[in-house]
mmCIF file of the C-alpha atoms, coordinates in Angstrom:
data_MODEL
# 
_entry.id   MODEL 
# 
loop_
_atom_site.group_PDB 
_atom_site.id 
_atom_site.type_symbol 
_atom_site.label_atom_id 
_atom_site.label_alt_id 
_atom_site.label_comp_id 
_atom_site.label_asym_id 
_atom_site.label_entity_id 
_atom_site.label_seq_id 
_atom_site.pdbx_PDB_ins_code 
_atom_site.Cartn_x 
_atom_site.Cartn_y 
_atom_site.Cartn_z 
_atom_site.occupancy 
_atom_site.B_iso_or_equiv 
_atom_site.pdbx_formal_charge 
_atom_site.auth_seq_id 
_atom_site.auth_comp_id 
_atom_site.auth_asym_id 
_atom_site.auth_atom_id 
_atom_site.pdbx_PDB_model_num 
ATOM 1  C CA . UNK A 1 1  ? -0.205  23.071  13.126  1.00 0.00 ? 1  UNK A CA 1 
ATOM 2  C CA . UNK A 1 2  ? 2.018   20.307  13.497  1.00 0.00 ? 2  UNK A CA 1 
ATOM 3  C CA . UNK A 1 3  ? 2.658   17.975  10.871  1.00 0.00 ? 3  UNK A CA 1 
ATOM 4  C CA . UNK A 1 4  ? 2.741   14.298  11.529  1.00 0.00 ? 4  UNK A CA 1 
ATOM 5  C CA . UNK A 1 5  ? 5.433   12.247  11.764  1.00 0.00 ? 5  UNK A CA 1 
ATOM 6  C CA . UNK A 1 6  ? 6.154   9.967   8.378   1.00 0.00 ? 6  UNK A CA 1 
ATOM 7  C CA . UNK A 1 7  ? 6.834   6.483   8.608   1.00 0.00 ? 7  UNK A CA 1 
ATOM 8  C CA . UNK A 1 8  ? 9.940   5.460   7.159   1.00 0.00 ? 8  UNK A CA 1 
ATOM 9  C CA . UNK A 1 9  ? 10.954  2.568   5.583   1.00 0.00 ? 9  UNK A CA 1 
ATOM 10 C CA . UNK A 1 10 ? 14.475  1.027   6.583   1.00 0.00 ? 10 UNK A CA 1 
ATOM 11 C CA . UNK A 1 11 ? 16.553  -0.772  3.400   1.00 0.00 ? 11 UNK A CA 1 
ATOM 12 C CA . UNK A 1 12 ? 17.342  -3.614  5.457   1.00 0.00 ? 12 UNK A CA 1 
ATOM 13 C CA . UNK A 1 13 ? 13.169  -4.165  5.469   1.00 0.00 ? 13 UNK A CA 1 
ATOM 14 C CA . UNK A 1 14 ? 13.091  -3.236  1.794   1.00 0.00 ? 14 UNK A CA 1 
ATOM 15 C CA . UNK A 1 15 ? 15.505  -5.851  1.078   1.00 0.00 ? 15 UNK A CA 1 
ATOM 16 C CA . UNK A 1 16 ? 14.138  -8.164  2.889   1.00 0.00 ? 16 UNK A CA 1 
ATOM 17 C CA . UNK A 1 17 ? 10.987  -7.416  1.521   1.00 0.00 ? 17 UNK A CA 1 
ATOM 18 C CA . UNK A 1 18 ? 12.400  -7.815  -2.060  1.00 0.00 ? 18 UNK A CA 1 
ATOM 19 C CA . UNK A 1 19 ? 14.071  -10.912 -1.659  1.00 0.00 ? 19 UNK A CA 1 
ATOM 20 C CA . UNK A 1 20 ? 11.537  -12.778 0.254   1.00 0.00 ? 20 UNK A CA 1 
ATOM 21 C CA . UNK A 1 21 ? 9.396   -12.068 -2.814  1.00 0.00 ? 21 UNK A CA 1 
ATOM 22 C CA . UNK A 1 22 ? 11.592  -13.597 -5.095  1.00 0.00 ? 22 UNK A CA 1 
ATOM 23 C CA . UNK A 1 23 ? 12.088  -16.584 -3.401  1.00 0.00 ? 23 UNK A CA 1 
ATOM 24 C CA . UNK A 1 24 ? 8.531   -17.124 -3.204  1.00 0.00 ? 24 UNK A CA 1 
ATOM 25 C CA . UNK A 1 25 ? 7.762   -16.760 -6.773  1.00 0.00 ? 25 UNK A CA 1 
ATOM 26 C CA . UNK A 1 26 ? 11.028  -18.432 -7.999  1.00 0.00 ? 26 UNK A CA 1 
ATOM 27 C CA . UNK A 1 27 ? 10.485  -21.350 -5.749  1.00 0.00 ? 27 UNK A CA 1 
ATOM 28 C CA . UNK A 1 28 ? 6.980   -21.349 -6.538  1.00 0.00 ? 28 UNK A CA 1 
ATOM 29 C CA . UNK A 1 29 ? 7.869   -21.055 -10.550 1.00 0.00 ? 29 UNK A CA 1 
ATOM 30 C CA . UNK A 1 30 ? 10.604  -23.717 -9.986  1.00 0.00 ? 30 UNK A CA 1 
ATOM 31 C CA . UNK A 1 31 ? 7.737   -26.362 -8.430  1.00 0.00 ? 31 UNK A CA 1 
ATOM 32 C CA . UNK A 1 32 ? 5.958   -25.948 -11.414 1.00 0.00 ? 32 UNK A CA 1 
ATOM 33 C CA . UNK A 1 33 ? 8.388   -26.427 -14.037 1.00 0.00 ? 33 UNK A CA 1 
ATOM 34 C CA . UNK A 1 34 ? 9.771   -29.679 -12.602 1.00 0.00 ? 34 UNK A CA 1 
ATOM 35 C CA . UNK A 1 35 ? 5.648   -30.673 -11.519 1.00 0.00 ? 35 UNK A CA 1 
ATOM 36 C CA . UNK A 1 36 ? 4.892   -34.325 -13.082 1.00 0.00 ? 36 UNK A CA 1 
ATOM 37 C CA . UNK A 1 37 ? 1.860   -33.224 -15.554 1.00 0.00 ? 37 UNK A CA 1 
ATOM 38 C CA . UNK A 1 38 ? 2.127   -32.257 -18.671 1.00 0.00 ? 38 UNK A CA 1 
ATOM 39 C CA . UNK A 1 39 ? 2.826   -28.886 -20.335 1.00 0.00 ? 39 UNK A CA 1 
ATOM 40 C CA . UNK A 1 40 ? -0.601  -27.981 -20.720 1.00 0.00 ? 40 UNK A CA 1 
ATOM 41 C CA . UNK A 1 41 ? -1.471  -28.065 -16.636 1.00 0.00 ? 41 UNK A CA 1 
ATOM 42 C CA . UNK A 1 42 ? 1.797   -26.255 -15.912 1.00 0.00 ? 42 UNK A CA 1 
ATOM 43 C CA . UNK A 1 43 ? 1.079   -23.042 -18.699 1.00 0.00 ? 43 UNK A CA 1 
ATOM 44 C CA . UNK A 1 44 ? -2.138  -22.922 -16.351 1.00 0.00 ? 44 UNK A CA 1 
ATOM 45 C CA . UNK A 1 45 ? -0.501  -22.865 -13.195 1.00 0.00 ? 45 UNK A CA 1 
ATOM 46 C CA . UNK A 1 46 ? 1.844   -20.561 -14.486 1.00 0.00 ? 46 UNK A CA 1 
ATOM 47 C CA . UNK A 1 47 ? -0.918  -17.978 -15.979 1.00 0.00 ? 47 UNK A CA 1 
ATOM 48 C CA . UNK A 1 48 ? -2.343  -18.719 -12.254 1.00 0.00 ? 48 UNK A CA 1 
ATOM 49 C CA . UNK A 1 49 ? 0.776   -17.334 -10.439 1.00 0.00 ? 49 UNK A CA 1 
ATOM 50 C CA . UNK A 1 50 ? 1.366   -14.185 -12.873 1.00 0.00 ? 50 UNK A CA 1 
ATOM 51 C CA . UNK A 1 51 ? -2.209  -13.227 -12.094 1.00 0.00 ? 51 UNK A CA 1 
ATOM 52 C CA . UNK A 1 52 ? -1.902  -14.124 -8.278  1.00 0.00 ? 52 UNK A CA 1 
ATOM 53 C CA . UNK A 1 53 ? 1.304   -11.420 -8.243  1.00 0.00 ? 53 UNK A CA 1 
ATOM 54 C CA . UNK A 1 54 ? -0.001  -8.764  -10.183 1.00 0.00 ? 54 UNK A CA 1 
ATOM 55 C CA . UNK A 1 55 ? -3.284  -8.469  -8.299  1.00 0.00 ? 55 UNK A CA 1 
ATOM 56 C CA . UNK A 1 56 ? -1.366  -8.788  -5.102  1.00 0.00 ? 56 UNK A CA 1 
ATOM 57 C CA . UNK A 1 57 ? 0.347   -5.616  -6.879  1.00 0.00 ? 57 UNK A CA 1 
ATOM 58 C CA . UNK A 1 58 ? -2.255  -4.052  -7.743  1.00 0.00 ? 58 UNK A CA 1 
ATOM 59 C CA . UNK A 1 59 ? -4.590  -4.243  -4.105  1.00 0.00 ? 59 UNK A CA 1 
ATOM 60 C CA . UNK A 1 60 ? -1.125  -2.940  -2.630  1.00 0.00 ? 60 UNK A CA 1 
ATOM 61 C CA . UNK A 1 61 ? -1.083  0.214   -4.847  1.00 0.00 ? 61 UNK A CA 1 
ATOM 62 C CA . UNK A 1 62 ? -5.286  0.815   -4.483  1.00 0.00 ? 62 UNK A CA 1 
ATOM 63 C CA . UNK A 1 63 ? -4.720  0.372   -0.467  1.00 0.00 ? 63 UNK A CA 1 
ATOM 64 C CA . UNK A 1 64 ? -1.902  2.718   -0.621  1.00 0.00 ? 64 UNK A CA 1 
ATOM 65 C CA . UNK A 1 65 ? -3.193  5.575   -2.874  1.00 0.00 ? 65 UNK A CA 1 
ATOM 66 C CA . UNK A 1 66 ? -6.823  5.156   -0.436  1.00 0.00 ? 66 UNK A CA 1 
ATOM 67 C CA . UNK A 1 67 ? -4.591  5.553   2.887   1.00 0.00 ? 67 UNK A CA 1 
ATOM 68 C CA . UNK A 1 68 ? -2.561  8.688   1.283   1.00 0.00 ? 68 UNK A CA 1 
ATOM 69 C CA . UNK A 1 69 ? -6.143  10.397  -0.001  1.00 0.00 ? 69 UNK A CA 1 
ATOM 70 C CA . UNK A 1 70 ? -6.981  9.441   3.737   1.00 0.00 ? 70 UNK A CA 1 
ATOM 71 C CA . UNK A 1 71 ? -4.239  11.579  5.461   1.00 0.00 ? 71 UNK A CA 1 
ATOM 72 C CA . UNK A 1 72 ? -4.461  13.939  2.887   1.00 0.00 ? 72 UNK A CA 1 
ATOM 73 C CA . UNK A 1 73 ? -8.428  14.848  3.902   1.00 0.00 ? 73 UNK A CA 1 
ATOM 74 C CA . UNK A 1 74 ? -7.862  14.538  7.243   1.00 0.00 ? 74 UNK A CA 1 
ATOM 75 C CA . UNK A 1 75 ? -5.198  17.207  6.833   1.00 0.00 ? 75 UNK A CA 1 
ATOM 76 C CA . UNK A 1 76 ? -6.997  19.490  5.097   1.00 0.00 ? 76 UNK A CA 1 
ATOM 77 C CA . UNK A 1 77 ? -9.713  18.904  7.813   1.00 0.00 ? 77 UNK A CA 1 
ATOM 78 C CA . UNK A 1 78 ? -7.644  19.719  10.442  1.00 0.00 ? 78 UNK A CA 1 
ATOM 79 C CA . UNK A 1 79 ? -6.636  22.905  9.168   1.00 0.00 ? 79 UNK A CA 1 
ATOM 80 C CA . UNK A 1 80 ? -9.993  23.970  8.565   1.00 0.00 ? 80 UNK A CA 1 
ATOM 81 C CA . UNK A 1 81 ? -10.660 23.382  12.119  1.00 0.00 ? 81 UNK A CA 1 
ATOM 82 C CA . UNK A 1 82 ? -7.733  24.815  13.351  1.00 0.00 ? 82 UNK A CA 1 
ATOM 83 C CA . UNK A 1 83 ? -8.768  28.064  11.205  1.00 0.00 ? 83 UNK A CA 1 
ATOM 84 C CA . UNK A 1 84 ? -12.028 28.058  12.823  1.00 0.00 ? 84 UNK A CA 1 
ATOM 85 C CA . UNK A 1 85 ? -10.510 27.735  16.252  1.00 0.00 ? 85 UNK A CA 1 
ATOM 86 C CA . UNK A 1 86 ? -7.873  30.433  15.397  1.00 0.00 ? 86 UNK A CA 1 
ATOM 87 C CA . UNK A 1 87 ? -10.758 33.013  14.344  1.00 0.00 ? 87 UNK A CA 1 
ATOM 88 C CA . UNK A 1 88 ? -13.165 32.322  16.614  1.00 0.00 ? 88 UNK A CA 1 
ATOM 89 C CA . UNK A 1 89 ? -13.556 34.733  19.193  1.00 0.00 ? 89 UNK A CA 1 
ATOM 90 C CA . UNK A 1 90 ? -16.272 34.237  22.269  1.00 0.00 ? 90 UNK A CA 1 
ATOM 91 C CA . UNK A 1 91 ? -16.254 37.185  23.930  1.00 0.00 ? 91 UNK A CA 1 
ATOM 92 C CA . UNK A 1 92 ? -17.598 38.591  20.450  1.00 0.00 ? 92 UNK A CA 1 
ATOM 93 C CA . UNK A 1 93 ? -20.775 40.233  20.525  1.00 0.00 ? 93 UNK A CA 1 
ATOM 94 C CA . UNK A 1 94 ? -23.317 40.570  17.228  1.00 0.00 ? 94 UNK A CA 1 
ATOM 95 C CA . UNK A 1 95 ? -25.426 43.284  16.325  1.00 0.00 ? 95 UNK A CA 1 
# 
């Protein structure tokens, strides 16, 4: 059986990954602290991008943990496949 090949993350992407994060939601949390309205429209903005971020969190970790109990059936799949393959014999005769 061979096992597939895992892909790998680089820390140059996970850096860049990290920072272009927080330069979205610091620029975007800057814009509306200095935002002309009063405190009342900016607490709802605010609430607005906390809930944006950790949704955007939380579809990440569903679509991840559905893709990993993906590979993980199709795995187990194709070892039972390969097991049938392995034991079946055709020249085999019943009875």
């Amino acid at each position: 059986m061979t096992s597939p090949v895992l892909p790998r993350t680089t820390s140059a992407y996970y850096v860049q990954a990290v920072l272009s994060f927080a330069l979205a939601a610091g620029g975007l949390a800057l814009g509306i602290a200095y935002l002309p309205v009063s405190a009342w429209m900016r607490a709802f903005l605010a609430l607005g991008l906390l809930y944006t971020v950790t949704s955007a969190f939380t579809l990440a970790k569903v679509i991840r943990d559905r893709q990993e109990t993906g590979e993980l059936v199709n795995r187990v799949d194709q070892a039972r496949l390969e097991r049938l393959l392995a034991e079946h014999d055709p020249f085999r005769v019943d009875g």
